[in-house]
C-alpha positions as CSV (number, residue, x, y, z in Angstrom):
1,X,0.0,0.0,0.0
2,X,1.3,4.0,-0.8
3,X,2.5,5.5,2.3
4,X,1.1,8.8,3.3
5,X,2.9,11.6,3.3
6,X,3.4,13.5,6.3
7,X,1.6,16.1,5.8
8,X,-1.4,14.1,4.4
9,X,-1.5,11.9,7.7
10,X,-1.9,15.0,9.4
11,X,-4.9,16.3,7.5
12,X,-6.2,13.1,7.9
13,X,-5.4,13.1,11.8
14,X,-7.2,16.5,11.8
15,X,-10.9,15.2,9.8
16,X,-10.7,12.2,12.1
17,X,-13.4,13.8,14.5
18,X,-15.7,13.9,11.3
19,X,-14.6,10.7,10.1
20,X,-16.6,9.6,13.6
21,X,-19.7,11.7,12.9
22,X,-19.7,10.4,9.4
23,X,-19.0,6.9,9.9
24,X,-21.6,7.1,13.2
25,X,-24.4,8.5,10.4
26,X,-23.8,5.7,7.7
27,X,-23.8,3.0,10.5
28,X,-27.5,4.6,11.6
29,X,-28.6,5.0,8.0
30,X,-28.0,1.4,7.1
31,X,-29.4,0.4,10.4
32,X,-32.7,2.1,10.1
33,X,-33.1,0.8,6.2
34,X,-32.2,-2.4,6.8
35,X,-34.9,-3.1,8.9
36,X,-37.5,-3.4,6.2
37,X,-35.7,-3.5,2.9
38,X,-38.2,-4.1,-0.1
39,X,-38.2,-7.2,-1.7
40,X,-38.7,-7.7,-5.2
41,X,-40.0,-10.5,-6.9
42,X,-37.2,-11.9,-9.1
43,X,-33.5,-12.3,-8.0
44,X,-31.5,-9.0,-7.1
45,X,-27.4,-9.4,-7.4
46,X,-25.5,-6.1,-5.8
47,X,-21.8,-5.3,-7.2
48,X,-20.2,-2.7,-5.0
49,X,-17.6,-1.7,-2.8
50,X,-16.9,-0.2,0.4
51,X,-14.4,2.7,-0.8
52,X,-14.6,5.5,-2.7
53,X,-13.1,5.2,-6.3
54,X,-12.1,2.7,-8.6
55,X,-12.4,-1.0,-7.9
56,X,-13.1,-2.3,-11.3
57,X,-16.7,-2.4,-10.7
58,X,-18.0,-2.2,-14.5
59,X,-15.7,-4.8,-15.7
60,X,-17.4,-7.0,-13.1
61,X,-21.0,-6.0,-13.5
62,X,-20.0,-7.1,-17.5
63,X,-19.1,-9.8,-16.3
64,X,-21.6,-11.4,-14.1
65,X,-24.0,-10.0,-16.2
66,X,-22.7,-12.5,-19.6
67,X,-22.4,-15.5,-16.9
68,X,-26.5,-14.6,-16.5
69,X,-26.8,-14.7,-20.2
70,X,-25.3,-17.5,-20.6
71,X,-27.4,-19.1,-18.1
72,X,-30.6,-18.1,-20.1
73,X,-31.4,-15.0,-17.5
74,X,-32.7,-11.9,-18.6
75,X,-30.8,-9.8,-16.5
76,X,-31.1,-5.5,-16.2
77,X,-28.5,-3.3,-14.6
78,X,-29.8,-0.7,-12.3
79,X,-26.8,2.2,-12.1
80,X,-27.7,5.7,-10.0
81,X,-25.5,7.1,-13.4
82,X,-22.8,9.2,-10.7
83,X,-21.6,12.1,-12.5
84,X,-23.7,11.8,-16.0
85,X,-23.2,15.2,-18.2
86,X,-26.3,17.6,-17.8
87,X,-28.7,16.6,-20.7
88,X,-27.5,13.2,-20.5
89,X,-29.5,9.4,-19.7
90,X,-25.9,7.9,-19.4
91,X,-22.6,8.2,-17.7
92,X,-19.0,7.3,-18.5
93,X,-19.7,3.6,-17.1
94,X,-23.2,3.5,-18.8
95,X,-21.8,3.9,-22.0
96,X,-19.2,1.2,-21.8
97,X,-21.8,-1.0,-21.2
98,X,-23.9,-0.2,-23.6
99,X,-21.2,-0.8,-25.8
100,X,-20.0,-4.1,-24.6
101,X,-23.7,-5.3,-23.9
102,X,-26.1,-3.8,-26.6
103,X,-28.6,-6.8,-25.4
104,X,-28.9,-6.2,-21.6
105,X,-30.8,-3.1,-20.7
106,X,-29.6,-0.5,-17.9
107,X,-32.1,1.7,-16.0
108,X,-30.7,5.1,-14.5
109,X,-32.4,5.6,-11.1
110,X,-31.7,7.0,-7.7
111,X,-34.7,4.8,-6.6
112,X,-33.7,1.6,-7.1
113,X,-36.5,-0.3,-5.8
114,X,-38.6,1.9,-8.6
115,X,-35.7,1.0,-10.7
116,X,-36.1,-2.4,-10.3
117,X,-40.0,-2.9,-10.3
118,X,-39.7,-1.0,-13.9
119,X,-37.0,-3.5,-15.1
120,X,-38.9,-6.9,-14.2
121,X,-41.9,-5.4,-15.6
122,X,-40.1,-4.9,-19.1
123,X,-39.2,-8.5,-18.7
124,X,-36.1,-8.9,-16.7
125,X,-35.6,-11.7,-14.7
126,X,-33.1,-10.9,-12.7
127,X,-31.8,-7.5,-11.8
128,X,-28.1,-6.4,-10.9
129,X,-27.1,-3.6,-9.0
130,X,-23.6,-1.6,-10.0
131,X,-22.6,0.2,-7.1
132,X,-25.2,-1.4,-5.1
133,X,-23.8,-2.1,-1.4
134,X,-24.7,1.0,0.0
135,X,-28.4,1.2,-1.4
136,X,-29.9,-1.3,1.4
137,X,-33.4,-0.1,0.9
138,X,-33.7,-2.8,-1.8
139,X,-33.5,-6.5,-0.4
140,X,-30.2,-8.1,-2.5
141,X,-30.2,-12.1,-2.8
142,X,-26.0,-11.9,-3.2
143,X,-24.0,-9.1,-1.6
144,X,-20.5,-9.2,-4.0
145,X,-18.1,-6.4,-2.5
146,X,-15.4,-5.9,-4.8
147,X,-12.2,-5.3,-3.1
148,X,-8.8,-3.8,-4.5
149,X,-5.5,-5.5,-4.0
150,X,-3.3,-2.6,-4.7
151,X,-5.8,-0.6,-1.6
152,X,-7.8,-3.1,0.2
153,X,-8.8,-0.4,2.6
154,X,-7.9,3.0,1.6
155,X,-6.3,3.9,4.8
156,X,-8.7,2.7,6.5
157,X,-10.3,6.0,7.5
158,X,-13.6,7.0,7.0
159,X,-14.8,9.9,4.3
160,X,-13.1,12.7,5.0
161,X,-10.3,11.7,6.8
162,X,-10.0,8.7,4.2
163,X,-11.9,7.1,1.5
164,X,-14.0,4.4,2.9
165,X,-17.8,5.4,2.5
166,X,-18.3,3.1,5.7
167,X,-17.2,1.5,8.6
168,X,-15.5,-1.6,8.0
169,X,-17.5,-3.4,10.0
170,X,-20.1,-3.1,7.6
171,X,-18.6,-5.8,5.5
172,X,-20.3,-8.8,7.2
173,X,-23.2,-8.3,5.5
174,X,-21.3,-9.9,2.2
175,X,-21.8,-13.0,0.7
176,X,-18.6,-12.7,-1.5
177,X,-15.9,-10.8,-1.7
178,X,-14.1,-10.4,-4.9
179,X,-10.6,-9.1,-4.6
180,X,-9.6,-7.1,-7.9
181,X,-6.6,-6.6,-10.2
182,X,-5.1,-9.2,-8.0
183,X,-2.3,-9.9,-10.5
184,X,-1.2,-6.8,-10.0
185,X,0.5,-7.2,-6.1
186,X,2.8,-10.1,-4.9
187,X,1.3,-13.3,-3.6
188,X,1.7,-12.5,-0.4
189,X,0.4,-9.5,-0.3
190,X,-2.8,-11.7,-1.5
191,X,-2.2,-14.1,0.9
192,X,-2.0,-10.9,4.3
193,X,-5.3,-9.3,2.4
194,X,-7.2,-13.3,2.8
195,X,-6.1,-13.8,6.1
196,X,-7.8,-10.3,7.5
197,X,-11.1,-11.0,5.7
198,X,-11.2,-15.0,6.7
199,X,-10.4,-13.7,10.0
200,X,-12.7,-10.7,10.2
201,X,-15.5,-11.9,7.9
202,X,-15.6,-15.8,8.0
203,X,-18.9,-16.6,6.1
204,X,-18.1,-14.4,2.8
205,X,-16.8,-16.2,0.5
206,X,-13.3,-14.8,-1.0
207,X,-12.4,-15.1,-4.8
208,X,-9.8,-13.5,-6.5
209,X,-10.5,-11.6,-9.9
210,X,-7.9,-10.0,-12.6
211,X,-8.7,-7.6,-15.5
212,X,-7.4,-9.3,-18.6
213,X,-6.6,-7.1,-21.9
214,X,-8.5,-8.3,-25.1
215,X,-7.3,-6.0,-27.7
216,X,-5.8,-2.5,-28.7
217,X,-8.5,-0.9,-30.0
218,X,-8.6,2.7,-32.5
219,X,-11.2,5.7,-31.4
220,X,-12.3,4.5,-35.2
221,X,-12.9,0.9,-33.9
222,X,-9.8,-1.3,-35.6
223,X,-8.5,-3.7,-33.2
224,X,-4.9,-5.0,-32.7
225,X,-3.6,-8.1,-30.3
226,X,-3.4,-6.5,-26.7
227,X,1.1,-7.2,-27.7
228,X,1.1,-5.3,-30.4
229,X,2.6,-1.7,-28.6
230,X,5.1,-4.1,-26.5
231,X,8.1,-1.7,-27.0
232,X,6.3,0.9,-28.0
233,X,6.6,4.2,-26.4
234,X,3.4,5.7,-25.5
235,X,1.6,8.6,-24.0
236,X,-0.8,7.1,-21.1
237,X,-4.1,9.2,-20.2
238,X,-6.8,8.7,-18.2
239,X,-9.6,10.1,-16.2
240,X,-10.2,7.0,-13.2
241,X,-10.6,6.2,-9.5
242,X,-7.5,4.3,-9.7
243,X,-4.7,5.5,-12.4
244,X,-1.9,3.3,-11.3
245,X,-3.6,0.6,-12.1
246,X,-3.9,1.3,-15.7
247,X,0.0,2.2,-15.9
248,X,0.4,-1.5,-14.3
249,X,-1.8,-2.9,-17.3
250,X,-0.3,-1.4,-19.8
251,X,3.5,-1.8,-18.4
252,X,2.5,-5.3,-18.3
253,X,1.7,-5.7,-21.8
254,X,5.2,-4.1,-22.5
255,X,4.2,-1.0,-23.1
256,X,7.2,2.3,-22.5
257,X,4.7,4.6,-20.5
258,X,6.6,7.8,-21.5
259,X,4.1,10.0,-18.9
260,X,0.8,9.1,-17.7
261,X,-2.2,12.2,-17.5
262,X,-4.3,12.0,-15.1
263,X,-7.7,13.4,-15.0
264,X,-10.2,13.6,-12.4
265,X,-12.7,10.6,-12.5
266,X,-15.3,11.3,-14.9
267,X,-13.5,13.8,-16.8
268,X,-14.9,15.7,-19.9
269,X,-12.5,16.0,-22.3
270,X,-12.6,18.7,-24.9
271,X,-10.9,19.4,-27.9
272,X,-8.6,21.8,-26.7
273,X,-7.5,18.4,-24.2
274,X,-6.8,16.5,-27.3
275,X,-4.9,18.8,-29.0
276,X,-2.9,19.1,-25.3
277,X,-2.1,16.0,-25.3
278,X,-1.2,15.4,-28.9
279,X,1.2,17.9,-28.6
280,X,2.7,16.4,-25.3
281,X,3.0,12.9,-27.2
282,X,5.0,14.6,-29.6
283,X,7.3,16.3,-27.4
284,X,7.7,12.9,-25.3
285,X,8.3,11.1,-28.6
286,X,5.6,9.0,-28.1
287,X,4.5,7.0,-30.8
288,X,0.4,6.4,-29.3
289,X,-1.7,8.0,-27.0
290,X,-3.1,5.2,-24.9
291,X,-6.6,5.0,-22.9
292,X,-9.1,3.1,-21.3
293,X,-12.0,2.4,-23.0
294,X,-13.8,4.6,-20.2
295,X,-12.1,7.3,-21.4
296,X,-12.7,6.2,-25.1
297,X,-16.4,6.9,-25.0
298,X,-15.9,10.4,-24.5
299,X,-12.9,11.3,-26.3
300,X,-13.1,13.8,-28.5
301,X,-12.2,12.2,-32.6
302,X,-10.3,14.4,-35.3
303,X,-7.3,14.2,-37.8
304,X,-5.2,14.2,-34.9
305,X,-6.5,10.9,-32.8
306,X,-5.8,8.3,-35.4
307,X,-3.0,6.6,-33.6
308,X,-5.2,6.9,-30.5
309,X,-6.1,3.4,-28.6
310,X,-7.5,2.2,-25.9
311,X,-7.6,-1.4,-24.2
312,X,-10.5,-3.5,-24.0
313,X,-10.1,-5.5,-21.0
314,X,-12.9,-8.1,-19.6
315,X,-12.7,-9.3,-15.8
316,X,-12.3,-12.8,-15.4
317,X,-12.2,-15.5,-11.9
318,X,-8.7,-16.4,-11.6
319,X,-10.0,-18.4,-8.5
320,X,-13.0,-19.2,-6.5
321,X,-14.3,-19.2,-10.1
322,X,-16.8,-22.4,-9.3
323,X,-17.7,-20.5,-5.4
324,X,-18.9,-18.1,-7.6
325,X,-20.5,-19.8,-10.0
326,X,-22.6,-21.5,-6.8
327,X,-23.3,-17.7,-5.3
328,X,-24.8,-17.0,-8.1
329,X,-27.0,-20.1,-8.4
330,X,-27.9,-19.9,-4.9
331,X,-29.2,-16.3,-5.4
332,X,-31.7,-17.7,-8.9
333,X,-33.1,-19.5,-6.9
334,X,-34.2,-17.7,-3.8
């Protein structure tokens, strides 16, 4: 895990008191909701995690959500859309999504028990929540709580003095606990992170998870083998909860990540960003301008873009893959 700076442990030593207050409201909110939650008449699967930032939710929710196709489900995703442009149905993740998954609808709703009543009604059997552990006011038959491996805990503060949304404590109410980009840290640091939560949480069931690159992919849709930059020097951007994670991706593919540009998550990039960074690739001597294909969606296109990619990645089980499998079977039929 990053250490903090100095000066950052002391602002965070500083919010602690209201770290308290907030963590001592989210404990009563979930309390007082989860007395009566609604239930739903089909199947309700929540993807979420406990900190703010990226996890590598939406590769997941693509994921479980093609394992429910396969089965013969007709599943929806139900997304509260976080940070979709003014005028817009859809956010960042939305669109990537639609993308990947033309044939599974998503419904954007800050209700999502109305969220959900409208999707089974248009004739989904089975409804998945992204970013759904905090939104307890709709019953869930499997609690999957994505957890990072590079920053399990973020600290382990609460919002402000760190970045969990809640108390960790909070985490018994998981089924399953999928532990992310877990090919990106050593094995032991897997093994430390497994022996907290079998220790701490004993009935969730732990599986670890990996994001694995598909292809290099143009803004105009040509695709290349996911090798084809090794040795390649290139000019990394991207606008996520978690950038060092896509520097580790690409590195990994043998990629020469001259700089990397980050944005703030959600990030609307113009055309006076492209022409930015085009002009910083050329200064680095960078051959490609690199993305996610979160940052893709949005991304400006013109003459100057055509060496642009970004990688399409899918999330796979890299263990615990039949546990899984048997989580989700168990939450069909209840």
């Amino acid at each position: 895990m990053p250490r903090r700076s100095r000066r950052g442990s002391l602002v965070a030593l500083a919010l602690t008191p209201l770290s308290w207050i907030y963590g001592g409201a989210a404990l009563l909110r979930r309390r007082l909701h989860e007395r009566a939650p609604t239930r739903v008449e089909k199947p309700v699967i929540s993807i979420g995690n406990i900190t703010c930032g990226g996890t590598g939710k939406t590769p997941v929710v693509e994921m479980t959500a093609r394992r429910l196709l396969a089965m013969g489900r007709r599943p929806a995703i139900l997304t509260r859309g976080y940070r979709a442009p003014a005028g817009s149905d859809s956010n960042d993740e939305m669109r990537v999504l639609a993308k990947n998954l033309p044939e599974v609808p998503q419904y954007r709703c800050s209700d999502r028990r109305a969220g959900a009543r409208e999707a089974i009604a248009r004739g989904a059997d089975v409804v998945v929540l992204d970013d759904g552990f905090q939104h307890v006011k709709l019953a869930r038959d499997l609690d999957i709580v994505l957890i990072d491996a590079l920053c399990p805990f973020a600290g382990g503060r609460v919002l402000p003095a760190g970045l969990l949304r809640e108390p960790l404590r909070v985490l018994d109410r998981a089924q399953l606990f999928g532990i992310t980009r877990s090919n990106l840290v050593e094995g032991k640091t897997i093994a430390v992170l497994e022996s907290y939560l079998r220790g701490r949480f004993p009935r969730a069931v732990r599986v670890l998870m990996e994001t694995a690159p598909l292809a290099w992919t143009s803004l105009e849709g040509e695709s290349a083998p996911p090798k084809s930059l090794r040795g390649q020097r290139a000019l990394a951007v991207c606008a996520i909860g978690n950038p060092e994670a896509f520097r580790r991706d690409v590195t990994s593919l043998g990629v020469e990540v001259a700089e990397l540009v980050s944005f703030r998550d959600h990030h609307a990039y113009t055309p006076g960003d492209v022409e930015r960074l085009s002009r910083r690739a050329e200064e680095l001597g960078a051959r490609a301008v690199i993305m996610t294909q979160k940052d893709a969606v949005k991304m400006p296109v013109g003459p100057t873009t055509n060496r642009w990619k970004y990688l399409l990645i899918e999330s796979r089980v890299t263990r615990g893959e039949d546990a899984y499998d048997a989580a989700i079977a168990r939450a069909l039929r209840s």
